[in-house]
gemmi code that builds the backbone of each chain (N, CA, C; Angstrom):
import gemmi

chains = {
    "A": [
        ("UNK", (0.850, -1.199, 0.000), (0.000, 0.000, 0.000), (0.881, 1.243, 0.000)),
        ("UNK", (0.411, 2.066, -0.995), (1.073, 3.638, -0.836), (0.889, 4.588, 0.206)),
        ("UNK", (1.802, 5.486, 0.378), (1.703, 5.748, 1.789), (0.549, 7.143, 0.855)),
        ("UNK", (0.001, 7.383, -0.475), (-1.100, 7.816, -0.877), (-2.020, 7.925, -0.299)),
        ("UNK", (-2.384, 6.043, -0.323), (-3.778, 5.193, 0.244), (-4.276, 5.650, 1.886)),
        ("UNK", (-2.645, 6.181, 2.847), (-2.522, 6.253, 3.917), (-3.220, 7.144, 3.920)),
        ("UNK", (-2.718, 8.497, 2.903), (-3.275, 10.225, 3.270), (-5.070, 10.218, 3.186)),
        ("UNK", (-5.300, 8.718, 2.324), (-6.767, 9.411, 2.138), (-7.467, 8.704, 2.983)),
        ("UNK", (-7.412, 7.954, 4.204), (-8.188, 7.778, 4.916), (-8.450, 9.186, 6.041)),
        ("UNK", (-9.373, 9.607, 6.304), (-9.745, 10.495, 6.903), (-9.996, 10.375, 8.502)),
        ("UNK", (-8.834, 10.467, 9.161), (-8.585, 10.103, 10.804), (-9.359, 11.239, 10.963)),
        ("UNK", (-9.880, 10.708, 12.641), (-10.369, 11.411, 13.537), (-9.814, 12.224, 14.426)),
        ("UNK", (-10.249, 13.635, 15.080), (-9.580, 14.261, 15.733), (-8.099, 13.690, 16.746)),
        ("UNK", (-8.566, 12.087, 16.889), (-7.638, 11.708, 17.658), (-6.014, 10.760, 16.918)),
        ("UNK", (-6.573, 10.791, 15.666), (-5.686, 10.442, 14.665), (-6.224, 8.737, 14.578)),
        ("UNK", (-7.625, 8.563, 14.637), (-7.917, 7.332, 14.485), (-9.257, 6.859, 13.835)),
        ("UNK", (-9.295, 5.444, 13.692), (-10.079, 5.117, 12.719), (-10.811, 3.965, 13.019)),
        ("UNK", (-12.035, 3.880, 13.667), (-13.093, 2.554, 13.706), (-12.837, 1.315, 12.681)),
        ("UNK", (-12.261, 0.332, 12.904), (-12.250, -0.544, 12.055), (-13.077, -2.329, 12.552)),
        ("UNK", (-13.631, -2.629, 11.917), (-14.382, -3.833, 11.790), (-14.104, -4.985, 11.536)),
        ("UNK", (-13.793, -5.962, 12.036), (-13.302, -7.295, 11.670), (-13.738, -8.108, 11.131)),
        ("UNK", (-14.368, -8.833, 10.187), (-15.021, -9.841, 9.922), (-14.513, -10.560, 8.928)),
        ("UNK", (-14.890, -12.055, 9.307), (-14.347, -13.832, 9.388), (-14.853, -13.996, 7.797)),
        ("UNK", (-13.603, -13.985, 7.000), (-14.360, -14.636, 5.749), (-14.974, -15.541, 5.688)),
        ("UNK", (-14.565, -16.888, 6.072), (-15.074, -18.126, 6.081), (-16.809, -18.186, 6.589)),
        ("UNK", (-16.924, -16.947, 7.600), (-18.124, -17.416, 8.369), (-19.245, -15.962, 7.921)),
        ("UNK", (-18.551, -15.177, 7.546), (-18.689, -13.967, 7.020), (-19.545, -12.661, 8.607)),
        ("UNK", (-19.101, -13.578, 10.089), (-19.569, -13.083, 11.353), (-18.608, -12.039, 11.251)),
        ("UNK", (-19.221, -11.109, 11.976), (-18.154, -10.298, 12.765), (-17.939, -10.338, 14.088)),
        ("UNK", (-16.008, -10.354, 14.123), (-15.691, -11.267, 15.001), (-15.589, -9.459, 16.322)),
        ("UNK", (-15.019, -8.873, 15.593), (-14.692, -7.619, 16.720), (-14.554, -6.491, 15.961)),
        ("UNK", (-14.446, -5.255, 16.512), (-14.346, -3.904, 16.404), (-13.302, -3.134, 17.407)),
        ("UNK", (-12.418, -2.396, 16.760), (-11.273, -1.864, 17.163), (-10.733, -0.746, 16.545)),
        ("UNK", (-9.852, -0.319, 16.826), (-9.425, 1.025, 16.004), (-7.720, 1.136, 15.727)),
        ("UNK", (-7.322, 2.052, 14.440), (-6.278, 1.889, 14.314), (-5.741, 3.311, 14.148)),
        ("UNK", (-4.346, 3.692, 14.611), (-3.724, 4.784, 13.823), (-3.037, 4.920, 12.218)),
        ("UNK", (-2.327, 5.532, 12.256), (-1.574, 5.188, 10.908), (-0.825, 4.404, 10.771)),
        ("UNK", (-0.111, 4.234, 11.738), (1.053, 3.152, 12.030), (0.257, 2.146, 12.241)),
        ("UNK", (-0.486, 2.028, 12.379), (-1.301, 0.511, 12.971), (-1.585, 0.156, 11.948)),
        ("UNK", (-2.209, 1.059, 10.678), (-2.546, 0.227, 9.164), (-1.803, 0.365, 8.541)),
        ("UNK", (-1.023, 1.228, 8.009), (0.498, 0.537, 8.335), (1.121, -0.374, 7.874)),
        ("UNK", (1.351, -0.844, 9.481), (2.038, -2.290, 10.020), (0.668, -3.477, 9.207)),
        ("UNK", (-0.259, -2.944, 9.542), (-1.106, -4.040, 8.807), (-1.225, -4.530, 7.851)),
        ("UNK", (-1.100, -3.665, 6.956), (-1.074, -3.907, 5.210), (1.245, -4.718, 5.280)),
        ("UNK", (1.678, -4.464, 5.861), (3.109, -4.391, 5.572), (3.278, -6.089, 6.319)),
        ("UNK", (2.834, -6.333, 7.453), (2.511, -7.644, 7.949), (1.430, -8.510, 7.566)),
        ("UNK", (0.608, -7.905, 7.540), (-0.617, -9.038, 6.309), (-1.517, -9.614, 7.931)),
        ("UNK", (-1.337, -8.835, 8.887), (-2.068, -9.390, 10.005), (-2.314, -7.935, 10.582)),
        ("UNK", (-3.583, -8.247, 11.406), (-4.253, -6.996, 12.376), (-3.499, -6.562, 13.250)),
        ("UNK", (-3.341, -5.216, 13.057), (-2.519, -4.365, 14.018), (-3.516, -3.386, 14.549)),
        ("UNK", (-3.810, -3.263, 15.586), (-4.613, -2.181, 16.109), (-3.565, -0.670, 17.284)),
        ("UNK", (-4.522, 0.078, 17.147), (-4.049, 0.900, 18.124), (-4.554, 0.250, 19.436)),
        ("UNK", (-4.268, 0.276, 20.995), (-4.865, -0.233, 21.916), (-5.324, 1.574, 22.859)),
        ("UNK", (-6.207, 1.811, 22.942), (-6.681, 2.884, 23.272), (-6.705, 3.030, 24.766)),
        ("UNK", (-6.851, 2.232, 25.715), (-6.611, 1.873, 27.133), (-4.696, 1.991, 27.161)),
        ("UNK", (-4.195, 0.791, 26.391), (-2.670, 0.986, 26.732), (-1.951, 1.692, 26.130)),
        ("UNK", (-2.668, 2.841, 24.415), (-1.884, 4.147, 23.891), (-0.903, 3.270, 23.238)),
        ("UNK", (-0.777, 2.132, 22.616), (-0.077, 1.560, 21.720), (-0.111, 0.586, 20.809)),
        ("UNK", (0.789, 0.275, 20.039), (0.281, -0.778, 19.391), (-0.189, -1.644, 19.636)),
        ("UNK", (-1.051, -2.740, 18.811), (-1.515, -3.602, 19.102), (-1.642, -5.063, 18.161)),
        ("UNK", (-0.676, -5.864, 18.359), (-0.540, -6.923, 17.082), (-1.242, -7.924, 17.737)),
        ("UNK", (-2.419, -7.619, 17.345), (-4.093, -8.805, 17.752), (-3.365, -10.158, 17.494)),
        ("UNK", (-3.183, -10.730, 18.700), (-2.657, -12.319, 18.892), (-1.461, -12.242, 18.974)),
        ("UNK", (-0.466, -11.374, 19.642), (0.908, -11.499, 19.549), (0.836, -12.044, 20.675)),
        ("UNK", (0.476, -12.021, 21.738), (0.851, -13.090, 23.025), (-0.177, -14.283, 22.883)),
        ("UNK", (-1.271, -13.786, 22.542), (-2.566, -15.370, 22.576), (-2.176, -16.686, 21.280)),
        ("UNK", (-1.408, -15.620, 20.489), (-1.397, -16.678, 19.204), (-2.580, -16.457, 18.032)),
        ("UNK", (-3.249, -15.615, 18.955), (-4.742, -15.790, 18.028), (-4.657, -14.225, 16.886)),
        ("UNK", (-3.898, -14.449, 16.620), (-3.579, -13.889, 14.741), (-4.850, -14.204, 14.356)),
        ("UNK", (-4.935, -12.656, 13.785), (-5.426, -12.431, 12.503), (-5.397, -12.065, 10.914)),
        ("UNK", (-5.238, -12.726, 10.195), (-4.702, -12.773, 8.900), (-5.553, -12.122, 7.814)),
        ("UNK", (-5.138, -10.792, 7.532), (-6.115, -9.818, 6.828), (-6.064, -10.323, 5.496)),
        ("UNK", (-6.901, -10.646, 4.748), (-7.153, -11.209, 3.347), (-7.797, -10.087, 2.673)),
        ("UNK", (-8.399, -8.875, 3.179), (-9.097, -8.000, 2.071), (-9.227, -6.585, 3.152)),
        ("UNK", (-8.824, -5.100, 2.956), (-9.312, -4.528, 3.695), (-10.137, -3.206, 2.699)),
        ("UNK", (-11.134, -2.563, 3.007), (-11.543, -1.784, 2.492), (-11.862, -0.473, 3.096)),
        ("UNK", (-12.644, 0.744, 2.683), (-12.743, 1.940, 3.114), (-14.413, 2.396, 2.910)),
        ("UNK", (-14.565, 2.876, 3.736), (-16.219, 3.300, 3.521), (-16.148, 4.512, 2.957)),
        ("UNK", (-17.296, 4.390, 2.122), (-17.715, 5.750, 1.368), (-17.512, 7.688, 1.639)),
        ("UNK", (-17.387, 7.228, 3.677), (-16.448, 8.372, 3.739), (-14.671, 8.620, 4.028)),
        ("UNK", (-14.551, 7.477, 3.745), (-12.903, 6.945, 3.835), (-13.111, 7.171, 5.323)),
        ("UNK", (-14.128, 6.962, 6.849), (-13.597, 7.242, 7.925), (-13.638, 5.585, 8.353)),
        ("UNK", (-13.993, 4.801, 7.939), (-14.097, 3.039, 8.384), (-13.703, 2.209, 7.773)),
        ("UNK", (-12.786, 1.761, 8.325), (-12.145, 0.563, 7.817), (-12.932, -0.968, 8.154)),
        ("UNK", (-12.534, -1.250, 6.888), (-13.451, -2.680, 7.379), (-12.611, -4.037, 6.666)),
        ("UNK", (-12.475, -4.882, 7.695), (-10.891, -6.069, 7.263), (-11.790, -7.174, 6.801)),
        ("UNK", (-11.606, -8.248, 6.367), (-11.861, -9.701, 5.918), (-10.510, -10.041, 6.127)),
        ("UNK", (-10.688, -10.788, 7.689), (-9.812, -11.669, 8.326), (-10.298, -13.178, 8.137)),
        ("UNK", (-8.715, -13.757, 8.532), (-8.986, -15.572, 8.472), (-8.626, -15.396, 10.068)),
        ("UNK", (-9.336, -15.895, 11.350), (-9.072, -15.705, 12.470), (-8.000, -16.979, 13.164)),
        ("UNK", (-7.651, -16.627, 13.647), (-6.287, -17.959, 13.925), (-6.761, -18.473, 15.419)),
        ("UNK", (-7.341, -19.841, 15.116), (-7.708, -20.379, 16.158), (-9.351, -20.562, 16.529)),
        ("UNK", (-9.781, -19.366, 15.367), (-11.505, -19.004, 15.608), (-11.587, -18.302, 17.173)),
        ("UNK", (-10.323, -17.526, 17.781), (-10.818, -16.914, 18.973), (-10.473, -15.701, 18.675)),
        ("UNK", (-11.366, -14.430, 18.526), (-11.121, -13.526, 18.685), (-11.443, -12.529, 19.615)),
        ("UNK", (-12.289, -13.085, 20.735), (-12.850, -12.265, 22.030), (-11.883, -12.678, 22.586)),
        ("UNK", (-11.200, -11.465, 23.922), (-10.310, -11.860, 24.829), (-10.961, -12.802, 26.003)),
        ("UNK", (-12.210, -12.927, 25.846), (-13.180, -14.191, 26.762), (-13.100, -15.251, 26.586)),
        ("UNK", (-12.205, -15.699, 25.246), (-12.237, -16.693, 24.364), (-13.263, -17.383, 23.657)),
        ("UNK", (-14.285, -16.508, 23.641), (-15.316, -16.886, 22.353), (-14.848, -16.544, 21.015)),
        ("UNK", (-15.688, -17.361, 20.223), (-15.419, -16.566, 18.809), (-15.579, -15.169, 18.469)),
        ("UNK", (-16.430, -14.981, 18.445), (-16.879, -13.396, 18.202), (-17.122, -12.679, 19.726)),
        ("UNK", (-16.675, -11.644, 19.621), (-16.911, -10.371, 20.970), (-18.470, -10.141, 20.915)),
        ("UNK", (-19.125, -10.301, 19.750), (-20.560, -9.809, 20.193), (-21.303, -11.237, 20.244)),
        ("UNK", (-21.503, -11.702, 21.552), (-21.984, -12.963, 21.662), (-23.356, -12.411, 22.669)),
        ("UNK", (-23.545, -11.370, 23.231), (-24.674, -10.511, 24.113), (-25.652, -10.338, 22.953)),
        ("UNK", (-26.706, -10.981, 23.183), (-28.118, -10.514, 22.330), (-28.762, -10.069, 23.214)),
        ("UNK", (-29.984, -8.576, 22.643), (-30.791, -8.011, 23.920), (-31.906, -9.286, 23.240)),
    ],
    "B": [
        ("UNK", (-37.331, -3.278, 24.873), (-36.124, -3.325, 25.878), (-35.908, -2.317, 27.168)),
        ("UNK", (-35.951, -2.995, 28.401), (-35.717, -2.467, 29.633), (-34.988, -0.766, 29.418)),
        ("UNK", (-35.097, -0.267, 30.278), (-34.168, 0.988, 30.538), (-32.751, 0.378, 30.650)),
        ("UNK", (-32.724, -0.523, 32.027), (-31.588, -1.415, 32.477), (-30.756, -1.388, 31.700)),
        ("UNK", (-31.353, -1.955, 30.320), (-30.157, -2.736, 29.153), (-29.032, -1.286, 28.682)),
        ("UNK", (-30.377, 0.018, 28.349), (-29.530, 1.317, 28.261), (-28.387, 1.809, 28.739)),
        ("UNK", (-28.541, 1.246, 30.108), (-27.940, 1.875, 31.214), (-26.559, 1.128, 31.126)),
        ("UNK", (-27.138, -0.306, 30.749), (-25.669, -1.230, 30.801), (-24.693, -0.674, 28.949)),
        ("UNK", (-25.099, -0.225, 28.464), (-23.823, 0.440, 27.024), (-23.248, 1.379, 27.985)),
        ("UNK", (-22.117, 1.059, 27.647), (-20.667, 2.084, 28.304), (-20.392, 3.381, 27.048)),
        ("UNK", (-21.800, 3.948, 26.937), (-21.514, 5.507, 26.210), (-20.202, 5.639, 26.027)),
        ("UNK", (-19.850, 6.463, 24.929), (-17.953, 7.359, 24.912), (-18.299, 8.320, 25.440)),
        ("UNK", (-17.198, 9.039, 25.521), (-17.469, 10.861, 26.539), (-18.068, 11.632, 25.618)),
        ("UNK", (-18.822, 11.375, 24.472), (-19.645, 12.274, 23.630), (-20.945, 11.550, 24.051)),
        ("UNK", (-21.129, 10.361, 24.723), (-22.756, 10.132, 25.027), (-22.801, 9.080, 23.888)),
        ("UNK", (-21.946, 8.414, 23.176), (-22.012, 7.664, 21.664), (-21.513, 6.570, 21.909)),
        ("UNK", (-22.257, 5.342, 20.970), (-21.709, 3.717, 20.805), (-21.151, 4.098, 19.272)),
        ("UNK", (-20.628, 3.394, 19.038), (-20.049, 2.934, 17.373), (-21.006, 1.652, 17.057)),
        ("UNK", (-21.979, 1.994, 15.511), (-22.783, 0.729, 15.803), (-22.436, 0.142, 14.030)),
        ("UNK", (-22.816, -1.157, 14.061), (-22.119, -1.783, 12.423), (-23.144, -2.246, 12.422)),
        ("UNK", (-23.950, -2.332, 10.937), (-25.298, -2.623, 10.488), (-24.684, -3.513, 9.470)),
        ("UNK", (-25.468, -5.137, 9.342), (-25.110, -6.241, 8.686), (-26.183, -6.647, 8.558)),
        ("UNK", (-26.515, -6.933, 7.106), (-27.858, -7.583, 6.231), (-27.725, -9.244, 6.918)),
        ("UNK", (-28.873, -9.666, 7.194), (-29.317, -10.474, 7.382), (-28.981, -11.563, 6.338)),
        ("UNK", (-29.738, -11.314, 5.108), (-29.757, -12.501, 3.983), (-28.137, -12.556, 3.426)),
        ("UNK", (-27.266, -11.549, 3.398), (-26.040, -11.291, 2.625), (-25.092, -11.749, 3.857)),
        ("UNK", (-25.242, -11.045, 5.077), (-24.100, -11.098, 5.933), (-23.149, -10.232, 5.450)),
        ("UNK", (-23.188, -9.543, 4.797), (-22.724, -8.137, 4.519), (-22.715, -6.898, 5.553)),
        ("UNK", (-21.431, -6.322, 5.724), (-21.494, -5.361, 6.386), (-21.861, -4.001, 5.668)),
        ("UNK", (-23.055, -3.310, 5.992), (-23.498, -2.543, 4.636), (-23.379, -0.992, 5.013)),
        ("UNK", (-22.924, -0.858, 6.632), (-22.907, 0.941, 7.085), (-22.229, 0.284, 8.350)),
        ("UNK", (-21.775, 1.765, 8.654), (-20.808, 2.146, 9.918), (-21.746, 3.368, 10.444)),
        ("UNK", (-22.039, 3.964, 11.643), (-22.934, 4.652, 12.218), (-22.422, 5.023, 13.728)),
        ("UNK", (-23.246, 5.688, 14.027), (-23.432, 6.260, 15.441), (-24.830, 6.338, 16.339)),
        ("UNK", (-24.508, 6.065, 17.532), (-26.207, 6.080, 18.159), (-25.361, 6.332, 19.116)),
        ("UNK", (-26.520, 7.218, 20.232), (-26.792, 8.141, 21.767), (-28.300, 7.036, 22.233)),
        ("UNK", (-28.011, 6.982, 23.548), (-29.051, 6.575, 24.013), (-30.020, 6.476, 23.710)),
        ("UNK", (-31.076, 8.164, 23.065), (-32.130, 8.362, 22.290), (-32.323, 7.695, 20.926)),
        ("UNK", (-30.912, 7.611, 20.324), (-31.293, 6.551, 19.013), (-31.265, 5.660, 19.423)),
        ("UNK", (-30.980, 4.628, 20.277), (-31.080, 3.399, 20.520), (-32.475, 2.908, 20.838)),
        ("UNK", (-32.752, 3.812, 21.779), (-33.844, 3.456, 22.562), (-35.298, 3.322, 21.085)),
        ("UNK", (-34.908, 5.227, 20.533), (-36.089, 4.786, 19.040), (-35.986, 3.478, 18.225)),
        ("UNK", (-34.503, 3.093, 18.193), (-34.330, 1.966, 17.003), (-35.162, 0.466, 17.793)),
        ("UNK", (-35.292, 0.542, 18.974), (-36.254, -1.066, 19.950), (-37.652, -0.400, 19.572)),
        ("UNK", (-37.739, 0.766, 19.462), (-39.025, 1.153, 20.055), (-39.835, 1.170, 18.407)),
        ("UNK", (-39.205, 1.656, 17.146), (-39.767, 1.143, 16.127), (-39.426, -0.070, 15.281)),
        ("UNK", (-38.155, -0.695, 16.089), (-37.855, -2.082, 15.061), (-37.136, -1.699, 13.737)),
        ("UNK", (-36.579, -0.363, 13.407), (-35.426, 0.298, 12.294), (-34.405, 1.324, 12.885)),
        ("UNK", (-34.168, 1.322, 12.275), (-32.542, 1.537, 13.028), (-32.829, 2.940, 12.548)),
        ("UNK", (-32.248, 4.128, 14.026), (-32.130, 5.070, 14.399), (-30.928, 5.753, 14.687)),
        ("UNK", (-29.503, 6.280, 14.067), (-28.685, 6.795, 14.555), (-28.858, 8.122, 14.940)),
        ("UNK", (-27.264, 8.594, 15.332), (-27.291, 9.925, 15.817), (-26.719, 10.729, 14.709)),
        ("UNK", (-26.794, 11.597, 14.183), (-25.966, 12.002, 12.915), (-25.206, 12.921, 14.144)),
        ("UNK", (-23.421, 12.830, 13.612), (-22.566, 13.734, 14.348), (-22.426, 15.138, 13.633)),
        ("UNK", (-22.994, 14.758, 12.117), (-22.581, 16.207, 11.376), (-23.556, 17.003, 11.512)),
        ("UNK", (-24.967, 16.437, 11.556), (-26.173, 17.408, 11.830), (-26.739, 17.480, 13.548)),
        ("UNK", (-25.863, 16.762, 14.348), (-26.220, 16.978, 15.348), (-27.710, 16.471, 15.731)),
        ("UNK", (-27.815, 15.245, 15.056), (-29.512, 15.287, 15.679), (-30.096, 13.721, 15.020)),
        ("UNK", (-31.394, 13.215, 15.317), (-31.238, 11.992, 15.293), (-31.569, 11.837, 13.782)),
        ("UNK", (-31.323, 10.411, 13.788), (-31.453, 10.217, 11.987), (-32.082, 8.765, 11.572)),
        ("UNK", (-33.449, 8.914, 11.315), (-33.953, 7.422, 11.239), (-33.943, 7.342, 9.827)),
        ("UNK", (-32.692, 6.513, 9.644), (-32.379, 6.212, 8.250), (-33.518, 5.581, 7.357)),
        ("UNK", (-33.478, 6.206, 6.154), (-34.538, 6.212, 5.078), (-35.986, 6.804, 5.270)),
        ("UNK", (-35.775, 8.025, 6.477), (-37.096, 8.787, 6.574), (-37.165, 9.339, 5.490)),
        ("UNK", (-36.031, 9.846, 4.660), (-36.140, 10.764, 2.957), (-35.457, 9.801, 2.059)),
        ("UNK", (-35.049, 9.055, 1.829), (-34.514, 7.856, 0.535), (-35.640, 7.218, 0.885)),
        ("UNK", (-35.943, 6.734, 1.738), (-37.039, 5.114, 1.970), (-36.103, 4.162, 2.054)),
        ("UNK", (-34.512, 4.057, 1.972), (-33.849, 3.308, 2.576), (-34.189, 2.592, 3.842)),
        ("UNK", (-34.887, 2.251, 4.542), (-35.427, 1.610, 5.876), (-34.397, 0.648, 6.253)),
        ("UNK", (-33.898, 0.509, 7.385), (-33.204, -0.569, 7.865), (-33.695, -1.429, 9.042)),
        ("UNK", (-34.672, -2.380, 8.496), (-35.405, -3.091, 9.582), (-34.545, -3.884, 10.126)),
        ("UNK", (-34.757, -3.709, 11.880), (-33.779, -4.629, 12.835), (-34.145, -5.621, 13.354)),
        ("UNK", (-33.178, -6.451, 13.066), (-33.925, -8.068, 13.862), (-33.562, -8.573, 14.643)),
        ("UNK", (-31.950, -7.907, 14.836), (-31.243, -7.984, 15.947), (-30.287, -7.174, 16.765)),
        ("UNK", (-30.411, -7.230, 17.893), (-29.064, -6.200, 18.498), (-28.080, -7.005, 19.554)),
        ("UNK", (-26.799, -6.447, 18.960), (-25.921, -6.949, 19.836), (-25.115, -6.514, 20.652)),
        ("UNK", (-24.496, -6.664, 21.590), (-23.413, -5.795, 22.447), (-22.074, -6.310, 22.262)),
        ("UNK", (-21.075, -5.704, 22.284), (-19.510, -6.697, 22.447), (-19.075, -6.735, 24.038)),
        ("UNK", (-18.078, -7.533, 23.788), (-17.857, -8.169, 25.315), (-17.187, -6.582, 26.239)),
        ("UNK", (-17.086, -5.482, 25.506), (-16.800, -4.427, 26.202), (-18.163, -3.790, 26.462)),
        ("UNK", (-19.227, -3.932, 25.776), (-20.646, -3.512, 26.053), (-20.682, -1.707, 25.359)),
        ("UNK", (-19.196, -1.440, 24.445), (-19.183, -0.397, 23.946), (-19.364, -0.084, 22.379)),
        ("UNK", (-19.534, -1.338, 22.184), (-19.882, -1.498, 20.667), (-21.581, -2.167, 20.274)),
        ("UNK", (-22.374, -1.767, 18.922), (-23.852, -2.278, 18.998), (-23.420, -3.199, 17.190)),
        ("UNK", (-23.977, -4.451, 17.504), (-23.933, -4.556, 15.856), (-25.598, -5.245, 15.883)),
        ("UNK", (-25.939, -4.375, 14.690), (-27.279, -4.859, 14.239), (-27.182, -5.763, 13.205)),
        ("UNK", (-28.249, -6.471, 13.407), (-28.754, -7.229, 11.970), (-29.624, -6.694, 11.667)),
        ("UNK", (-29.492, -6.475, 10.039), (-31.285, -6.042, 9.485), (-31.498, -6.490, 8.398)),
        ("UNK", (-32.566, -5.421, 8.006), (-32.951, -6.260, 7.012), (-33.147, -4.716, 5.485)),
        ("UNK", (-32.619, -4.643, 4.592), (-32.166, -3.168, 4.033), (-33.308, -3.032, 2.806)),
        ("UNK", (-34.571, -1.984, 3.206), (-35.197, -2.001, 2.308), (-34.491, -1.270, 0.924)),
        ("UNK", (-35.172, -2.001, 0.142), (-34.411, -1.193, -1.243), (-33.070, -2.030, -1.837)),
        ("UNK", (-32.245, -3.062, -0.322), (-30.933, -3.147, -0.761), (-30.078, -2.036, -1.000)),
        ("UNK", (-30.303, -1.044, -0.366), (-29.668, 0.248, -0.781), (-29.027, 1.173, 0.996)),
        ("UNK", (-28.039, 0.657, 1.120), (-28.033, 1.265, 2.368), (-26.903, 2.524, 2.453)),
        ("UNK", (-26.172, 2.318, 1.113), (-25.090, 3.915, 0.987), (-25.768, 5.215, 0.363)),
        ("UNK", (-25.290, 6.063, 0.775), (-25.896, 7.447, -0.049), (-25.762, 7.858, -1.064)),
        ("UNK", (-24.478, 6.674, -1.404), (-23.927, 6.915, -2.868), (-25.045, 6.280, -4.184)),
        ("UNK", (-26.113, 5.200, -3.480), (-26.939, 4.402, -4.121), (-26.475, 2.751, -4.114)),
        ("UNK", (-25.270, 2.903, -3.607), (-24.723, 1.332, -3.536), (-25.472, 0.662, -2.324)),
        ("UNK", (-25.337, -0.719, -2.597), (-25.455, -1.936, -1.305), (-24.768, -1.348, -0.233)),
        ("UNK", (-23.507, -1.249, -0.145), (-22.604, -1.264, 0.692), (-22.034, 0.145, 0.901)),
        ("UNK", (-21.475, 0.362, 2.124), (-20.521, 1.867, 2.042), (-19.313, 1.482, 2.125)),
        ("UNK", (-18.684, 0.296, 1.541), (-17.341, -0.902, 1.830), (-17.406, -1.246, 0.664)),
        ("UNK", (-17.588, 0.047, -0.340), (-17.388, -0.538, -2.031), (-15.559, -0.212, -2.179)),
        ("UNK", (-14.850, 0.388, -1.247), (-13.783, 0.603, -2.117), (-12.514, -0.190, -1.425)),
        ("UNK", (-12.000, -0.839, -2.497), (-10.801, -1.994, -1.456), (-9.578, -1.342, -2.178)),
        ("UNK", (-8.722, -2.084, -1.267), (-7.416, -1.736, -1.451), (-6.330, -2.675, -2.143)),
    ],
}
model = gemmi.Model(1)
for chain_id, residues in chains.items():
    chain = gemmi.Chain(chain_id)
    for i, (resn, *xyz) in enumerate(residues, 1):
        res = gemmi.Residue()
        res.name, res.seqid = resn, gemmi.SeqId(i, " ")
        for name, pos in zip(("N", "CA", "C"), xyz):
            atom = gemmi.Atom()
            atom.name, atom.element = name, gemmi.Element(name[0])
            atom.pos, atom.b_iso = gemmi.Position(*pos), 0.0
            res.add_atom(atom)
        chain.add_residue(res)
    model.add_chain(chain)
structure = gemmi.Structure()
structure.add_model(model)
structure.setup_entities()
């Protein structure tokens, strides 16, 4: 990716960007997170989810201690370039830190 | 839905969830959005999805002027209780402003 592609996503006051995860295979969405520049980035340059971590103010290479990698196969931009949205292969099928598959497992 | 359930979303310091709207029949992620308490509460209370618009400041029951309608069939919370993902159901098939399915027409 060109660091072009970088300028035209349209960060938020905080230099960040809502991004969406979802499981090709299952086509669920597994989680929602956010990234800086460096975080997409590292993402497109590693071929796996890098997030910003907004609690710890740093990077975040989703499964670097759990193992549970995520392997970005497609990422795209919404119509106002402010959302990113990934087509991951999830490593392990865990992507809640609860160890469920998906983080949104709460139905009202 | 209870008040209770309201009470349990962990608002951001603007009073806002980040919510992801996904077609039912497609499993397509088809919009990225915003809701405040008051849209949430309208989106149970008519069964279509209600955001907050941040640019107009005010609520926005999508397809009151397209007829875009986004009937909800489901709501979800993530395991942080700070994220909403709906399922619906997209009258028209038309849920971008651009006239597309999707607002995740442009990949990289």
């Amino acid at each position: 990716m060109s660091s072009k592609w970088l300028n035209k996503v349209r960060w938020d006051e905080c230099g960040l960007v809502p991004v969406i995860a979802q499981e090709a295979s299952t086509n669920k969405v597994l989680m929602f997170a956010w990234m800086n520049r460096d975080a997409l980035a590292k993402t497109v340059e590693l071929g796996e989810a890098v997030y910003w971590s907004r609690s710890r103010k740093k990077l975040w290479h989703k499964g670097e201690e759990s193992g549970h990698i995520q392997k970005v196969l497609e990422i795209r931009l919404d119509c106002d370039e402010d959302v990113v949205l990934l087509t991951i292969e999830q490593v392990d099928g865990i992507a809640c830190h609860t160890g469920r598959h998906s983080c949104f497992f709460s139905k009202i």
